[in-house]
C-alpha positions in Angstrom: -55.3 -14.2 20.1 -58.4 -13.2 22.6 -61.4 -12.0 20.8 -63.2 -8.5 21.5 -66.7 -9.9 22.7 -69.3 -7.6 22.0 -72.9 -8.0 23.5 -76.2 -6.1 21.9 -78.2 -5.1 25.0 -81.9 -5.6 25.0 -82.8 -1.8 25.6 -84.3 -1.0 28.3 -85.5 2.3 28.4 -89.2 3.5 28.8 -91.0 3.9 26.0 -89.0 1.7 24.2 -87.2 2.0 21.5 -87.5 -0.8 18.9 -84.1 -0.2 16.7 -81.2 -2.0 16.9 -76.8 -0.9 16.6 -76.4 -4.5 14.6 -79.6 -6.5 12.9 -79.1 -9.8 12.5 -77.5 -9.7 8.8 -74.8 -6.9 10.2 -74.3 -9.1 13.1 -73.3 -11.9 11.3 -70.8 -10.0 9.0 -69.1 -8.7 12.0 -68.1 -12.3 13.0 -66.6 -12.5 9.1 -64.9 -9.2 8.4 -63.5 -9.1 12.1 -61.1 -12.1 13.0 -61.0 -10.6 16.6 -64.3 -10.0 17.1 -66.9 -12.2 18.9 -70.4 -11.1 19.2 -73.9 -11.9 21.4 -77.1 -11.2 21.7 -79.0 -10.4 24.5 -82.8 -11.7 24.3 -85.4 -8.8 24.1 -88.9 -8.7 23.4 -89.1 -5.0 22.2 -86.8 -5.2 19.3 -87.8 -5.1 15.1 -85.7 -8.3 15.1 -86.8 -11.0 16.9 -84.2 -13.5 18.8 -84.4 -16.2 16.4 -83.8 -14.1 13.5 -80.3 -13.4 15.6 -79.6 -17.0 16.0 -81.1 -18.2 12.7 -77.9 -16.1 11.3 -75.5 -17.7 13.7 -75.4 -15.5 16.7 -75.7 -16.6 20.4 -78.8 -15.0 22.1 -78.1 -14.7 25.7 -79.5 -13.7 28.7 -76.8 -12.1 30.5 -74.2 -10.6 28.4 -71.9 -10.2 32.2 -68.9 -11.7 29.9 -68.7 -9.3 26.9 -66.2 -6.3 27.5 -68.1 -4.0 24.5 -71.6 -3.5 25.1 -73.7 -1.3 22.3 -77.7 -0.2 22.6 -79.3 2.7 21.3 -80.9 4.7 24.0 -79.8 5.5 27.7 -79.5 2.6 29.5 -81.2 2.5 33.1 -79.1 3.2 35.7 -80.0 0.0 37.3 -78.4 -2.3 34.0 -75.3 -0.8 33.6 -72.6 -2.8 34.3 -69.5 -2.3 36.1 -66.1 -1.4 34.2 -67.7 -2.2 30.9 -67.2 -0.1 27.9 -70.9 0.9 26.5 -71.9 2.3 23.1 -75.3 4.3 23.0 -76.7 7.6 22.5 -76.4 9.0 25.8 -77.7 12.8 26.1 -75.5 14.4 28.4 -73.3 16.7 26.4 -75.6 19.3 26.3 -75.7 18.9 29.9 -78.8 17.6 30.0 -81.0 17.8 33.3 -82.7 14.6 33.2 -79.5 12.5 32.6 -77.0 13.9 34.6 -77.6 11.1 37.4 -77.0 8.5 34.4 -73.8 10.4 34.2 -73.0 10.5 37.8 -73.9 6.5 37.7 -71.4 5.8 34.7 -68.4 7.5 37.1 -69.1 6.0 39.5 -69.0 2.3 37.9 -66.0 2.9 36.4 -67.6 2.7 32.9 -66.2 3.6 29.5 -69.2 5.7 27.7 -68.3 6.2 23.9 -71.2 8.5 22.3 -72.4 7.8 19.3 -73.5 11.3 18.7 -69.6 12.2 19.4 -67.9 9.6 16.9 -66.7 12.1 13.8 -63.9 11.9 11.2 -61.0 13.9 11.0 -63.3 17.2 9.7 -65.5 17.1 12.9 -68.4 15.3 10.6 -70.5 12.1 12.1 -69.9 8.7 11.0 -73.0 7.6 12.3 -76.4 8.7 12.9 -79.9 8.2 12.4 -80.7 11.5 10.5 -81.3 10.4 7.2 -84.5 8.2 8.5 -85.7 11.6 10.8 -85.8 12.7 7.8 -87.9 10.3 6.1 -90.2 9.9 8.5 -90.7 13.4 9.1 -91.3 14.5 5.4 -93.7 11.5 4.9 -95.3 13.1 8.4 -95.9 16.4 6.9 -97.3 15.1 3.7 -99.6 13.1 5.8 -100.4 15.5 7.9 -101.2 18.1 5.7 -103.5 15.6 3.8 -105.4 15.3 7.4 -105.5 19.4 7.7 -107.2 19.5 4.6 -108.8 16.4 4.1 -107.6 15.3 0.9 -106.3 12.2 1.8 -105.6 9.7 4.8 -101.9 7.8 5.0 -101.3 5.1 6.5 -98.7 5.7 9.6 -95.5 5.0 9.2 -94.7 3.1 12.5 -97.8 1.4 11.2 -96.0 0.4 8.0 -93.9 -2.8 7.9 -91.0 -1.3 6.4 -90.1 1.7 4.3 -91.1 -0.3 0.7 -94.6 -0.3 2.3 -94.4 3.1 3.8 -93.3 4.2 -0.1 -96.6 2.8 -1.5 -98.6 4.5 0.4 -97.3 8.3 -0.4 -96.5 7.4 -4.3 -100.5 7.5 -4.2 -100.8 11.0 -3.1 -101.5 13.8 -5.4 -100.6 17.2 -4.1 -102.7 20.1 -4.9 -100.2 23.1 -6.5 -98.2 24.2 -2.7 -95.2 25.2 -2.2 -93.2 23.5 0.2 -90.0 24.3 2.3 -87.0 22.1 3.5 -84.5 23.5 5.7 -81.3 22.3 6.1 -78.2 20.5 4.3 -77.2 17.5 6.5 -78.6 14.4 7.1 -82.4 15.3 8.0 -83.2 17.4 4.5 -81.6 15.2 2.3 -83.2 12.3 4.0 -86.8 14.7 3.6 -85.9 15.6 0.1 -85.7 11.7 -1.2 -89.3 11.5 0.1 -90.4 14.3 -2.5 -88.6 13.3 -4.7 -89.8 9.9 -5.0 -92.9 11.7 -4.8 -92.4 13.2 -8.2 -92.6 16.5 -6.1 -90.3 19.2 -8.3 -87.8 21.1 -6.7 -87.3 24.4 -7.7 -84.8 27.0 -6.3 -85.3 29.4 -3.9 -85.5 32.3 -5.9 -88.1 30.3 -8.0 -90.4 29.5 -4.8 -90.7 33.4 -3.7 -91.5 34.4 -7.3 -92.4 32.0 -9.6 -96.6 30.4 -10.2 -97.0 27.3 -10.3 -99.4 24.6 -11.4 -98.3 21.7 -9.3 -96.9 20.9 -6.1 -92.6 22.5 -6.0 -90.4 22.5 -3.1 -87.5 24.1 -2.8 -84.2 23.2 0.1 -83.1 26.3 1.7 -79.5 26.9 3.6 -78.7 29.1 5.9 -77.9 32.0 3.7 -81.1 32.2 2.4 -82.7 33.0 5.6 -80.0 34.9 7.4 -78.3 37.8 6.6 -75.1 39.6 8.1 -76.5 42.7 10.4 -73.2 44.7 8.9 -74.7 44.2 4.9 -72.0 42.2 3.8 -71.7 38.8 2.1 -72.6 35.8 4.2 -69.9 33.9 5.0 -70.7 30.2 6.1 -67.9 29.5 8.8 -68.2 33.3 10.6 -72.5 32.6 10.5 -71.5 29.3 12.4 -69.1 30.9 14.7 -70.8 34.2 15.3 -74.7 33.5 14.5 -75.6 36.4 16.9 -74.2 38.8 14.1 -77.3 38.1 11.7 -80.6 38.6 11.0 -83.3 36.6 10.0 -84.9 36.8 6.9 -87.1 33.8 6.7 -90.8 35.7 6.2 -90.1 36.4 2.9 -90.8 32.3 2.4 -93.6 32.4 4.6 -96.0 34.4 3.0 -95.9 32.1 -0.2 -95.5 28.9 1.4 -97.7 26.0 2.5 -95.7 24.1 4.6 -92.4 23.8 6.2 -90.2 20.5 7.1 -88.1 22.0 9.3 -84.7 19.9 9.3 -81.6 22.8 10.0 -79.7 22.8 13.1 -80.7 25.9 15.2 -77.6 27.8 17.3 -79.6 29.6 20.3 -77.6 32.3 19.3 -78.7 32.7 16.2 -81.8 34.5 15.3 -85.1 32.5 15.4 -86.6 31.4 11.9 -89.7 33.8 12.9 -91.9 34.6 16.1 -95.4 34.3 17.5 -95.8 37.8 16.2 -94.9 36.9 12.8 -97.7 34.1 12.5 -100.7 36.5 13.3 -99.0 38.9 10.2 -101.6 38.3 7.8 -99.0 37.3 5.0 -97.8 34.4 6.7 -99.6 31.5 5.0 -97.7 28.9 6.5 -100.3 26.3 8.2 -98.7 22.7 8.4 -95.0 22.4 9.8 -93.1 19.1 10.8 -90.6 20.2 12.8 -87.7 17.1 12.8 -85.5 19.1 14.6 -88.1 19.0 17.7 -86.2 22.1 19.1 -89.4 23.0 22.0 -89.3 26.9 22.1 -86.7 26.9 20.0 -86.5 28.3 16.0 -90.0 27.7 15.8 -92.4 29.4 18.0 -95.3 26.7 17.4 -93.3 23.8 19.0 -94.2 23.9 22.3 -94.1 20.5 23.2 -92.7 17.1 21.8 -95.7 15.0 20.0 -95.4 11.3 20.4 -95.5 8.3 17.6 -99.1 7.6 18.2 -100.1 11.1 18.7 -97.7 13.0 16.2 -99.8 16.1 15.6 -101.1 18.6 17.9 -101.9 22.3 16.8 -100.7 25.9 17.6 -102.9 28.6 18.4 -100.6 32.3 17.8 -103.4 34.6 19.6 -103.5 32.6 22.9 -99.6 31.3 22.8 -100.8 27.3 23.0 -101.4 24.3 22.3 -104.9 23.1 21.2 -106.5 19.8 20.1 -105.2 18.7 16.6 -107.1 20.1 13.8 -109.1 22.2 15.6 -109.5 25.5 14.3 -108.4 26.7 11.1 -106.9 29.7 12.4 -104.3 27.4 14.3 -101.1 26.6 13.5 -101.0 22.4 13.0 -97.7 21.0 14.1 -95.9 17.5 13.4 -93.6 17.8 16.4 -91.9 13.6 17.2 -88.2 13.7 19.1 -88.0 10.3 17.6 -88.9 9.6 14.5 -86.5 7.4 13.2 -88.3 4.5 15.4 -91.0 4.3 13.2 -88.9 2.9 10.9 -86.9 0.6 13.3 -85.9 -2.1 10.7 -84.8 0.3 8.0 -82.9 2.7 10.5 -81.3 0.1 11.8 -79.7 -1.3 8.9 -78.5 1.9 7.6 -77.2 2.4 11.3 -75.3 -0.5 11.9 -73.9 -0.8 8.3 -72.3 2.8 8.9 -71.1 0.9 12.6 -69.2 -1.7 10.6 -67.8 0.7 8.3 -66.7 3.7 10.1 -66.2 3.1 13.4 -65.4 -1.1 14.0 -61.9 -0.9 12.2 -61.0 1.7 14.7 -62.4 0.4 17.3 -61.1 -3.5 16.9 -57.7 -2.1 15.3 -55.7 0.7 15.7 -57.4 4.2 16.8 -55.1 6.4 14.8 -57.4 8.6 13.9 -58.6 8.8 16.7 -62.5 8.3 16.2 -62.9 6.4 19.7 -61.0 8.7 21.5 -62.7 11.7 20.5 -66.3 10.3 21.2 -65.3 8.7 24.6 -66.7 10.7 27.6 -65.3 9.1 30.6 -62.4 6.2 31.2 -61.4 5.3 34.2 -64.0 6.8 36.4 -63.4 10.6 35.6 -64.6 12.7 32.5 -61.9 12.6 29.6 -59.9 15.7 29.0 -62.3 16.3 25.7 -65.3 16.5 27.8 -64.1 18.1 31.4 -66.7 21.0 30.4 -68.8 18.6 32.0 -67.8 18.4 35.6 -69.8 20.8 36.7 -72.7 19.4 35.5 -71.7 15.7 36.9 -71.2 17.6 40.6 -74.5 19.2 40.8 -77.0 17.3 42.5 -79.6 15.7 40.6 
């Protein structure tokens, strides 16, 4: 029987992006739980995982990877390294119909290439198999915490794409001592559950909502808050979860109520345009709105949050938010400001970690269907175009593919 070859390509995007589908460990136990599997390595220099750590565990490190039929990345790939009628795995940005990558779209066609999204791969309720989340979420909590120790110079943290892994990235905020704030999470997925292990491990209590707007305290609390505790029907009735998801536009916010008697705010919810923001410009200059640190995960620019105006980057992750003038200023500049934590890819600080979780969830979830039968149809649902033309799932996008770039 012919084996499946699958090839990990080398990345090639600008910046780069160090994470990996498969590190060398998962690579190697892909060749023993998969009898019809055969897998390669391309050679990189920007990876967390260096080529011999791939071939120390029994994996060929190639140059050209011409001969696999499966190839899986992370990022876009350049237009100029795809390959002809391949089948390509990697997070590719164009479902939202996406500007800047409707040409890589447009390429993809026109090569007669298979693009399965990871973003796209689900189970049988619509959730995701795989995803990076949990480490956004990580990172961006450990952000906030370090960037409000910078506001208010209470203490300096080493950065975490600075740290070798998360173990060291853990030693350096179980040494923090919070003064008595109260902090906000937003969200229930993913991104606040992978914030909330970071206060946790913190020793940071978490308190309920309720407890936050009324409650003293003498340490640091945070509380997690969902959707129904900062939206509210426009009718007075009971929130319902599935009609606020289908019909966001029939609500209100009601998210100030936590801003006057909160410190700071990791902001980790999925945000609906339709929906009501989480508050405006207007509402900062209110002088109840204490509110002075946010990490914003979900890096949503103009979106929910007024003060992200602009991504940050790794090595420049804060920048702050002036409300009077409507823009950005130097970090820390004037106490008056808004300062914002605002990375669109945080979980590449922690390439080595992310990257386990990631491919381990690969193996797991999305492998067997792939190498076996499809029956649930997990590769079929996240597959964007076969056979040169969008798949039924995704025709939405055609008009978007026949605009001109």
């Amino acid at each position: 029987m012919s084996k499946v070859k699958i090839g990990i390509i080398s990345e090639g995007k600008i910046p780069v992006d160090h994470r990996v589908p498969f590190t060398p460990e998962a690579a190697k136990k892909i060749s023993t739980l998969f009898n019809n599997a055969e897998i390669k390595c391309q050679t990189s220099k920007v990876r967390c995982y260096q080529d011999e750590e791939y071939s120390n565990n029994g994996i060929e490190v190639v140059k050209e990877i011409d001969d696999c039929e499966v190839l899986m990345g992370v990022k876009e790939v350049p237009i100029p390294d795809l390959i002809a009628d391949k089948t390509y795995f990697f997070f590719s940005h164009t479902t939202k119909k996406q500007p800047y990558n409707r040409s890589l779209l447009q390429a993809i066609l026109k090569k007669n290439i298979t693009l399965i999204d990871y973003e796209n791969l689900t189970d049988a309720n619509g959730l995701r198999v795989v995803a990076f989340g949990r480490y956004a979420g990580i990172v961006g909590a450990y952000n906030g915490i370090l960037t409000y120790g910078k506001r208010y110079n209470l203490f300096h943290l080493n950065p975490a794409h600075k740290c070798f892994d998360m173990a060291e990235m853990q030693r350096e905020y179980k040494k923090v001592k919070l003064p008595a704030i109260k902090i906000l999470i937003t969200g229930g997925g993913r991104v606040s559950k992978g914030a909330m292990e970071v206060l946790n491990e913190m020793g940071i209590r978490k308190v309920t909502p309720a407890q936050i707007l009324n409650e003293h305290y003498n340490e640091a609390v945070y509380t997690q808050l969902n959707s129904r505790d900062y939206y509210k029907p426009k009718n007075g009735k009971e929130f319902k979860r599935n009609h606020f998801h289908e019909f966001p536009e029939d609500y209100e916010g009601d998210f100030l109520q936590y801003a006057d008697v909160s410190d700071l705010l990791i902001a980790g919810a999925f945000w609906n345009p339709k929906a009501p923001v989480l508050f405006t410009r207007e509402n900062i200059m209110h002088n109840g709105f204490k509110i002075k640190v946010i990490a914003d995960i979900t890096c949503d620019i103009e979106g929910s949050i007024p003060s992200t105006k602009q991504p940050a980057t790794i090595d420049n992750p804060i920048y702050d938010y002036n409300p009077s003038e409507d823009k950005v200023e130097p970090a820390l500049s004037d106490e008056a400001n808004i300062t914002v934590m605002a990375v669109d890819n945080l979980p590449c600080e922690l390439p080595r970690n992310a990257s386990e979780d990631f491919g381990r969830e690969l193996i797991n979830n999305v492998l067997p269907h792939l190498l076996g039968d499809d029956d649930e149809e997990v590769i079929k649902r996240a597959t964007i175009t076969q056979n040169g033309k969008l798949t039924e799932r995704f025709s939405f996008l055609q008009d978007y593919v026949d605009e001109k770039s």
